[in-house]
TIKENU-495029 format. One record per residue (C-alpha): residue number from 1; chain; x, y, z. Coordinates in nm, 3 decimals. Layout:
// TIKENU-495029
rec resi->NUM&chain->A&c1->X&c2->Y&c3->Z
...
// end
This chain:
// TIKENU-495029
rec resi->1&chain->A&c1->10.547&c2->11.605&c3->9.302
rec resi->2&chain->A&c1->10.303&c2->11.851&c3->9.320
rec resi->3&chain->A&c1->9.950&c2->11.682&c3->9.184
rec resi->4&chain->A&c1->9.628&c2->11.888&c3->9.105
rec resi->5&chain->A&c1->9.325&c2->11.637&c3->8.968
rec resi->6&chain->A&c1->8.985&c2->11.753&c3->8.883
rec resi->7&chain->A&c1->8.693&c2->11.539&c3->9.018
rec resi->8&chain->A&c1->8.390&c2->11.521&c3->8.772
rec resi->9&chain->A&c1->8.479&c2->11.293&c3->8.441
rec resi->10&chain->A&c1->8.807&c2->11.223&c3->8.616
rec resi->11&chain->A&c1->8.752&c2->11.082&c3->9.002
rec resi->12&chain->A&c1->8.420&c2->10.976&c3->8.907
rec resi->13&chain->A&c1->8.191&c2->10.924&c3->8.556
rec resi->14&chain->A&c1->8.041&c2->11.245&c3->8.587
rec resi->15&chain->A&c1->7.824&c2->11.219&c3->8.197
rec resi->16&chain->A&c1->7.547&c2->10.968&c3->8.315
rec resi->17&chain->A&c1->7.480&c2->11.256&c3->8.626
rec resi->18&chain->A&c1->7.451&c2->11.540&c3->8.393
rec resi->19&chain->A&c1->7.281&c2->11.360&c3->8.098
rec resi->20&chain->A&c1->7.013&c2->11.203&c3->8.375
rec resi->21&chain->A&c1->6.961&c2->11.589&c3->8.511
rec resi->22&chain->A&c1->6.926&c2->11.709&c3->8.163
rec resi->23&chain->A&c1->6.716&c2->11.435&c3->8.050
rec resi->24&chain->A&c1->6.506&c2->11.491&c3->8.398
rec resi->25&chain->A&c1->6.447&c2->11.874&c3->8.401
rec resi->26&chain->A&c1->6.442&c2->11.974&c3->8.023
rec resi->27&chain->A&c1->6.371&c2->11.625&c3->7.835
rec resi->28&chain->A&c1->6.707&c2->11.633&c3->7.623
rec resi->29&chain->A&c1->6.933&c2->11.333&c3->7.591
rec resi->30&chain->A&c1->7.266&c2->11.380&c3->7.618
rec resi->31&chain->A&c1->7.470&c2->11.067&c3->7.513
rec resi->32&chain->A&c1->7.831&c2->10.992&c3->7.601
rec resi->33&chain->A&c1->7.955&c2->10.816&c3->7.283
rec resi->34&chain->A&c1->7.811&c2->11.184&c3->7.092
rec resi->35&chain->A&c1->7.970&c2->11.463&c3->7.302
rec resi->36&chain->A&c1->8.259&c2->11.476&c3->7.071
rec resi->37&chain->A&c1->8.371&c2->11.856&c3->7.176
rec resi->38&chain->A&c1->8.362&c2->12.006&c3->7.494
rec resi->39&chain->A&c1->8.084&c2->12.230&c3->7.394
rec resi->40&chain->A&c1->7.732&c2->12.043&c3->7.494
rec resi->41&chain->A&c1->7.531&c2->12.210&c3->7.187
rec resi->42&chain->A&c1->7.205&c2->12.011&c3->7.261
rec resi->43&chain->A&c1->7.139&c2->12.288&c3->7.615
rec resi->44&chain->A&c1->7.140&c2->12.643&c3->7.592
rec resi->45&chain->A&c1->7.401&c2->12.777&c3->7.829
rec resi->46&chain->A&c1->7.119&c2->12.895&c3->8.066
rec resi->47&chain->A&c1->6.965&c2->12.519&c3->8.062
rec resi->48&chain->A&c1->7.361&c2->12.354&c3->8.087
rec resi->49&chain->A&c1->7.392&c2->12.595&c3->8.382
rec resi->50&chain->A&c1->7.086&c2->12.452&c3->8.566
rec resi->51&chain->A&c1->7.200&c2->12.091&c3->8.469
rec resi->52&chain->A&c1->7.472&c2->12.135&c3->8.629
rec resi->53&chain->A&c1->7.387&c2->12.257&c3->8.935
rec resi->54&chain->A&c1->7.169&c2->11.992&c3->9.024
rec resi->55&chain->A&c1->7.450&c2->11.826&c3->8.965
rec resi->56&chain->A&c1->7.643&c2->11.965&c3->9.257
rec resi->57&chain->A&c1->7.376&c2->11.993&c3->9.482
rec resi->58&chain->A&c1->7.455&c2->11.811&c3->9.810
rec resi->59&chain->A&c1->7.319&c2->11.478&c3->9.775
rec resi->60&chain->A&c1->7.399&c2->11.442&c3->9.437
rec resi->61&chain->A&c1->7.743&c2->11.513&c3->9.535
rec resi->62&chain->A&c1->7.693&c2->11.245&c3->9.789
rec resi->63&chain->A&c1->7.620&c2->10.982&c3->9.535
rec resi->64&chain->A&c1->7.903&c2->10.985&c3->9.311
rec resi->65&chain->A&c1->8.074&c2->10.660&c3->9.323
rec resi->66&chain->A&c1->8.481&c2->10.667&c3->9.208
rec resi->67&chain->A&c1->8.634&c2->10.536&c3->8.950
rec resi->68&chain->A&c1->8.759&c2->10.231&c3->8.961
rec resi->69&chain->A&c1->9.113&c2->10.274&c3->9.087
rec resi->70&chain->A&c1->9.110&c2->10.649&c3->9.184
rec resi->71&chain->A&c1->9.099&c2->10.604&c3->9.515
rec resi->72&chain->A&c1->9.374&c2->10.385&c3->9.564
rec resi->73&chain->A&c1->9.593&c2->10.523&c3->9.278
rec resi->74&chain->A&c1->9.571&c2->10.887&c3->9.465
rec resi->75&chain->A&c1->9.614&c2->10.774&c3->9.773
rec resi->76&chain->A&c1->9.898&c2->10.591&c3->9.688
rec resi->77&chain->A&c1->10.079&c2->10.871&c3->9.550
rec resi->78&chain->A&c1->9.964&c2->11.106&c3->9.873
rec resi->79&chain->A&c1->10.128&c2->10.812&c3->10.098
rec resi->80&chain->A&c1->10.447&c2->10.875&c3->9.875
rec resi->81&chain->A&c1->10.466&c2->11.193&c3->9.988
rec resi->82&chain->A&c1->10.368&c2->11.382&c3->9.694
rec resi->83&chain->A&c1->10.111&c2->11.722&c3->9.776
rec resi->84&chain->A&c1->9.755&c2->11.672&c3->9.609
rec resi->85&chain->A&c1->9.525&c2->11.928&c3->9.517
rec resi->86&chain->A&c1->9.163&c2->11.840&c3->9.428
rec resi->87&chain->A&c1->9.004&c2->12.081&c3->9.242
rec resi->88&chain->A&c1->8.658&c2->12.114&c3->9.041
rec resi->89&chain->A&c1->8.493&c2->12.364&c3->8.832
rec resi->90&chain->A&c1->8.213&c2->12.442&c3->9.089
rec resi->91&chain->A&c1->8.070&c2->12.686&c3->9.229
rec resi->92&chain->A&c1->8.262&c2->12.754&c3->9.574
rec resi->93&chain->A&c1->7.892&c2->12.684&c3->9.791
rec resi->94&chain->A&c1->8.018&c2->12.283&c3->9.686
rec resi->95&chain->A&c1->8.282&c2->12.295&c3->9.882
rec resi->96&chain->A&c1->8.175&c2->12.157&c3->10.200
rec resi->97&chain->A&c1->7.982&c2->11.887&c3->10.036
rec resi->98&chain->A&c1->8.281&c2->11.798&c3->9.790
rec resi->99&chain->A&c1->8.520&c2->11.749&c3->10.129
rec resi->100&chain->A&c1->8.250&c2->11.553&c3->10.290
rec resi->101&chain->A&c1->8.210&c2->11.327&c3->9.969
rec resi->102&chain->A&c1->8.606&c2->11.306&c3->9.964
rec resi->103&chain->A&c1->8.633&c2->11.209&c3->10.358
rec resi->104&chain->A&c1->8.359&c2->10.984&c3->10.243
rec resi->105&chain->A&c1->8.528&c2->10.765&c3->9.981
rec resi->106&chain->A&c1->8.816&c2->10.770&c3->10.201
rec resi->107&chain->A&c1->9.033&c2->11.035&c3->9.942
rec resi->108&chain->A&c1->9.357&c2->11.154&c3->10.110
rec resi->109&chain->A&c1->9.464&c2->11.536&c3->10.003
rec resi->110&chain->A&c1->9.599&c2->11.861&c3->10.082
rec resi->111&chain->A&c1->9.398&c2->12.099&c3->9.937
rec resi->112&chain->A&c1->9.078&c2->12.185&c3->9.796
rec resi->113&chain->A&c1->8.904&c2->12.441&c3->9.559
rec resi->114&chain->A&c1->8.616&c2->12.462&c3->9.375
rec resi->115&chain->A&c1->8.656&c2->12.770&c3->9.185
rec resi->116&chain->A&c1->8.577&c2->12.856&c3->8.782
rec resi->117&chain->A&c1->8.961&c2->12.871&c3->8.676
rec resi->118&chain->A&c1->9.143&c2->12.561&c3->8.799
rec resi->119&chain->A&c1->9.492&c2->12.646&c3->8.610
rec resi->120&chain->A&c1->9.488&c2->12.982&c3->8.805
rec resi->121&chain->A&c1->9.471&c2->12.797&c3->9.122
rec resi->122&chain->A&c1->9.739&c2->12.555&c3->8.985
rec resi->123&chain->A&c1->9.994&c2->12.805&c3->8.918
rec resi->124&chain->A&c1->9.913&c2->12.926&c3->9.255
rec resi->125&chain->A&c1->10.031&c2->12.620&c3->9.432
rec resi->126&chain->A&c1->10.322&c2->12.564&c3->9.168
rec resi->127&chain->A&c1->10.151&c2->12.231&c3->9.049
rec resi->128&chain->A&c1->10.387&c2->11.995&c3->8.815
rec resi->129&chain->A&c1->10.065&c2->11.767&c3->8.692
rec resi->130&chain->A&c1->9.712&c2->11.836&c3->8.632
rec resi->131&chain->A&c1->9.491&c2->11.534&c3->8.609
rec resi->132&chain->A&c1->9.157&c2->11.711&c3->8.416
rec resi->133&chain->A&c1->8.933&c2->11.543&c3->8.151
rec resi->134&chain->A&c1->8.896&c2->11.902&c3->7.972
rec resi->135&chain->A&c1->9.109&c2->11.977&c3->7.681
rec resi->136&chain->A&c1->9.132&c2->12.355&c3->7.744
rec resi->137&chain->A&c1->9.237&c2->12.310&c3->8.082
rec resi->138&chain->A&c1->9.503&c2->12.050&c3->7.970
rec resi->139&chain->A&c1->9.625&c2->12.242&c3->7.716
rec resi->140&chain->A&c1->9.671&c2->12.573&c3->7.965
rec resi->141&chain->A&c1->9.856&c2->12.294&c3->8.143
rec resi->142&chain->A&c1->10.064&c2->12.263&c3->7.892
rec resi->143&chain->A&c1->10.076&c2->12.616&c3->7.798
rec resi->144&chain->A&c1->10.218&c2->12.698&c3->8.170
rec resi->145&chain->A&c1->10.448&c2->12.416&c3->8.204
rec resi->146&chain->A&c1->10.302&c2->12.128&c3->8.379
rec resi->147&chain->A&c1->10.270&c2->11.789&c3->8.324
rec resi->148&chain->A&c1->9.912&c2->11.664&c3->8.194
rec resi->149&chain->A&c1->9.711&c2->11.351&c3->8.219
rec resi->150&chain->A&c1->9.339&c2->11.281&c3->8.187
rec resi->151&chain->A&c1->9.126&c2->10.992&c3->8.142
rec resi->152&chain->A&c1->8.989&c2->10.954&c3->7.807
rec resi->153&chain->A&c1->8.622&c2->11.068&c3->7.704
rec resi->154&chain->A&c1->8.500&c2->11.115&c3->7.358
rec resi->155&chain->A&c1->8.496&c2->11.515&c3->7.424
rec resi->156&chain->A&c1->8.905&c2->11.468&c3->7.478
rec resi->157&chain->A&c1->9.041&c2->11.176&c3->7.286
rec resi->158&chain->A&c1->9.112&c2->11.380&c3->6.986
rec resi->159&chain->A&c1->9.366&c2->11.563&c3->7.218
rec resi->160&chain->A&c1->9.505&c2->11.288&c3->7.332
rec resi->161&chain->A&c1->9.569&c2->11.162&c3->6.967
rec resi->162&chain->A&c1->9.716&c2->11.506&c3->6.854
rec resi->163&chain->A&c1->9.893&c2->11.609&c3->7.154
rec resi->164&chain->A&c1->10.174&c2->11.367&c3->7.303
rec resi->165&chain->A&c1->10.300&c2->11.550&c3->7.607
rec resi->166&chain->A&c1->9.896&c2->11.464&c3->7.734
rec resi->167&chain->A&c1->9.919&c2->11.113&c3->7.901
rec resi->168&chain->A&c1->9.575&c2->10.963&c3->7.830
rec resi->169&chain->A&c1->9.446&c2->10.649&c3->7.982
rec resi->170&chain->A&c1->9.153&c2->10.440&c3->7.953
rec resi->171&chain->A&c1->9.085&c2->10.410&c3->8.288
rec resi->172&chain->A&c1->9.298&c2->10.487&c3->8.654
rec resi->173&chain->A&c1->9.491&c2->10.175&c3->8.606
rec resi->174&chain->A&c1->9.595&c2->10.264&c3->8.271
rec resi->175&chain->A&c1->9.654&c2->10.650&c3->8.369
rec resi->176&chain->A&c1->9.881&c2->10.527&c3->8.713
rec resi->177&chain->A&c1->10.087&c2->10.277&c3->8.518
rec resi->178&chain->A&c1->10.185&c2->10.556&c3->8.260
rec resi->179&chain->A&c1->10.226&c2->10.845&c3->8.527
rec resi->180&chain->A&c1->10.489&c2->10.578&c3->8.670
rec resi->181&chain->A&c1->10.660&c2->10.586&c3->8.383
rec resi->182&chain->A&c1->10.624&c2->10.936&c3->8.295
rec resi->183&chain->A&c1->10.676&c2->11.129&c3->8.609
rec resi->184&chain->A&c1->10.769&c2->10.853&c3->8.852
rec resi->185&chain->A&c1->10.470&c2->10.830&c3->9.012
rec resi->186&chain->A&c1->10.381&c2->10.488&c3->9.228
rec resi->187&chain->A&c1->10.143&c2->10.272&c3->9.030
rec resi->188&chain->A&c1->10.072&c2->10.076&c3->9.340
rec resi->189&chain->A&c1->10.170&c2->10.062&c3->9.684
rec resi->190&chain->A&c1->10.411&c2->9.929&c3->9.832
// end
């Protein structure tokens, strides 16, 4: 199978980075349990924009720690023999310190891109799954006729309760075990 997964809110908890750069340069609190949409309302698009990229600066890149579970779950499924795409809505300039952060954590993959339209790139490479946390990019998923998954987050559970062809999970356990079932995918190795 042919696996694209996104990296921030889905390889690693991405919310407490932004919310701490928001907090830190404009004095806004950004709570998890209240970002109910994908829209952040609480920035203006110029502030989100600087929020965010001091959140993909290089050493804040560096410090993300994984999910419990990621690691192993995609490298598990690489070992199988299945292609895996990482890809993240970043500015391309993150690219070298997103492949050193993946070498880092020990991530095994195929490709990378960090580019600003992730289904694009998906289509592209003819993936069957994307693995994203945002419900427009799982819906254009949908919309083109791959598989979707994601990890739930208040800003995407209500897609996950009205759309049933999106396999959501709790956490990476959760989201291998139904994958396996799903789309065959190894839960474990082995």
């Amino acid at each position: 199978m042919r696996i694209a997964i996104d990296i921030d809110s889905t390889l690693h908890h991405y919310w407490d980075v932004l919310a701490a750069a928001a907090r830190k340069r404009f004095g806004v609190d950004l709570p998890y349990d209240e970002q109910l949409t994908w829209v952040i309302s609480r920035l203006r698009e110029e502030q989100l924009r600087a929020a965010i990229a001091d959140t993909h600066s290089d050493a804040a890149i560096a410090r993300a720690t994984p999910y419990p579970g990621a690691v192993e779950t995609v490298n598990t499924w690489h070992d199988a023999g299945n292609f895996i795409h990482i890809t993240s809505h970043r500015d391309p300039r993150s690219c070298p310190a997103t492949a050193r952060w993946l070498d880092d954590i020990g991530l095994r993959y195929d490709d990378l891109n960090c580019s600003f339209d992730k289904v694009a790139r998906a289509i592209e490479l003819e993936i069957e799954l994307l693995i994203d946390d945002s419900p427009v990019n799982l819906t254009k998923a949908l919309d083109a006729g791959m598989h979707a998954a994601t990890i739930a987050h208040p800003w995407n559970r209500e897609i996950c309760e009205d759309e049933a062809d999106i396999v959501c999970a709790a956490d990476w356990a959760g989201l291998a075990a139904a994958l396996e079932r799903r789309c065959s995918l190894p839960a474990r190795a082995g």
